[in-house]
C-alpha positions as a Markdown table, in Angstrom:
| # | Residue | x | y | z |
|---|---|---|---|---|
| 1 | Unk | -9.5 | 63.2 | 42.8 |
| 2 | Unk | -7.4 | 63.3 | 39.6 |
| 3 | Unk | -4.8 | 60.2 | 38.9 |
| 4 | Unk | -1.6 | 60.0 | 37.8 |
| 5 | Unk | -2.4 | 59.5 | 34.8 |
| 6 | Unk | -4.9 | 62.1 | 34.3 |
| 7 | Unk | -2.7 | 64.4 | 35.8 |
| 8 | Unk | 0.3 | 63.6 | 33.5 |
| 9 | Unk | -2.2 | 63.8 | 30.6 |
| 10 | Unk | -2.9 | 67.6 | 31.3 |
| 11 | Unk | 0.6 | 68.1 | 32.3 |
| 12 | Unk | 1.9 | 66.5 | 28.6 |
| 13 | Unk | -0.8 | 68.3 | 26.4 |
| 14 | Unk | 0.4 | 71.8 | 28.6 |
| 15 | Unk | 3.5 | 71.4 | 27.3 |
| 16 | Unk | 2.3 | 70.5 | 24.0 |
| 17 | Unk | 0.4 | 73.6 | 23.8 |
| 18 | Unk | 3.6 | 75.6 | 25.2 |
| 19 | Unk | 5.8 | 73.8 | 22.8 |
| 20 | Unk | 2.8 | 75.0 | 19.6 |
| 21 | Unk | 3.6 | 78.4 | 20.3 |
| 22 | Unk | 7.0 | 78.8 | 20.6 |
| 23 | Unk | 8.0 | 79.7 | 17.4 |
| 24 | Unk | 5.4 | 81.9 | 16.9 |
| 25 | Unk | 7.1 | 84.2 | 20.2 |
| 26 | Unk | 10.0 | 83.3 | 20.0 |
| 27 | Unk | 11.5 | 87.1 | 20.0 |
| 28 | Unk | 9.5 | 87.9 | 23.2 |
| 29 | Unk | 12.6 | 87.9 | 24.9 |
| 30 | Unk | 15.8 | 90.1 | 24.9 |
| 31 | Unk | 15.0 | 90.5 | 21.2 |
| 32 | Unk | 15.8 | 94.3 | 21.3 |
| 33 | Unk | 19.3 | 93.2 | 21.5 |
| 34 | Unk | 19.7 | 90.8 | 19.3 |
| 35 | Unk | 21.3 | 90.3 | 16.6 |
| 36 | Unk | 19.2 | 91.6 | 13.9 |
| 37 | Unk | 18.1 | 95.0 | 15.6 |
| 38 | Unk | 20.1 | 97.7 | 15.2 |
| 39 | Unk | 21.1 | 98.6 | 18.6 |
| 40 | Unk | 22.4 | 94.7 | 19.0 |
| 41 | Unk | 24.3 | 95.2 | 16.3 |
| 42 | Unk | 25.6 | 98.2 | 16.7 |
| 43 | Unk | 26.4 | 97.4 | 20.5 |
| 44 | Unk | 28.5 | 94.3 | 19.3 |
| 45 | Unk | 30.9 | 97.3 | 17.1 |
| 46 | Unk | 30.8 | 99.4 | 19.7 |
| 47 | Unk | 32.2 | 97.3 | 22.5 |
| 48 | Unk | 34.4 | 95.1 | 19.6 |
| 49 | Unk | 35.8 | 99.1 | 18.9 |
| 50 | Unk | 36.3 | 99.5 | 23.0 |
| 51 | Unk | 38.1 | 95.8 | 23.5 |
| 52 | Unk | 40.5 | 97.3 | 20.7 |
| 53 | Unk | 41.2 | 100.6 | 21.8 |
| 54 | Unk | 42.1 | 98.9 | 25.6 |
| 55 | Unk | 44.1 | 96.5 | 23.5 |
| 56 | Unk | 46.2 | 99.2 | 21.0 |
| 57 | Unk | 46.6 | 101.1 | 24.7 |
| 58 | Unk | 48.3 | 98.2 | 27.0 |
């Protein structure tokens, strides 16, 4: 049976590991609407355009 220690130990270098690769997949999530694609961008105009139009309409 594992101790505490040894369990922490595989638990820390886990999260070492995890903590390695995050830069490298970093974009793996919602990255198709970020910022630097073009539909993030160009959602961002389109819904700044709509907020102004309800805005110029009150």
């Amino acid at each position: 049976m594992a101790t505490n220690k040894e369990i922490s130990k595989a638990y820390t270098d886990k999260m070492l590991e995890d903590y390695k690769w995050t830069p490298v997949n970093w974009r793996a999530w919602g990255s198709f609407w970020g910022w630097g694609t073009p539909t993030g961008l160009g959602l961002f105009f389109v819904l700044t355009a709509f907020a102004v139009w309800i805005l110029f309409h009150l």
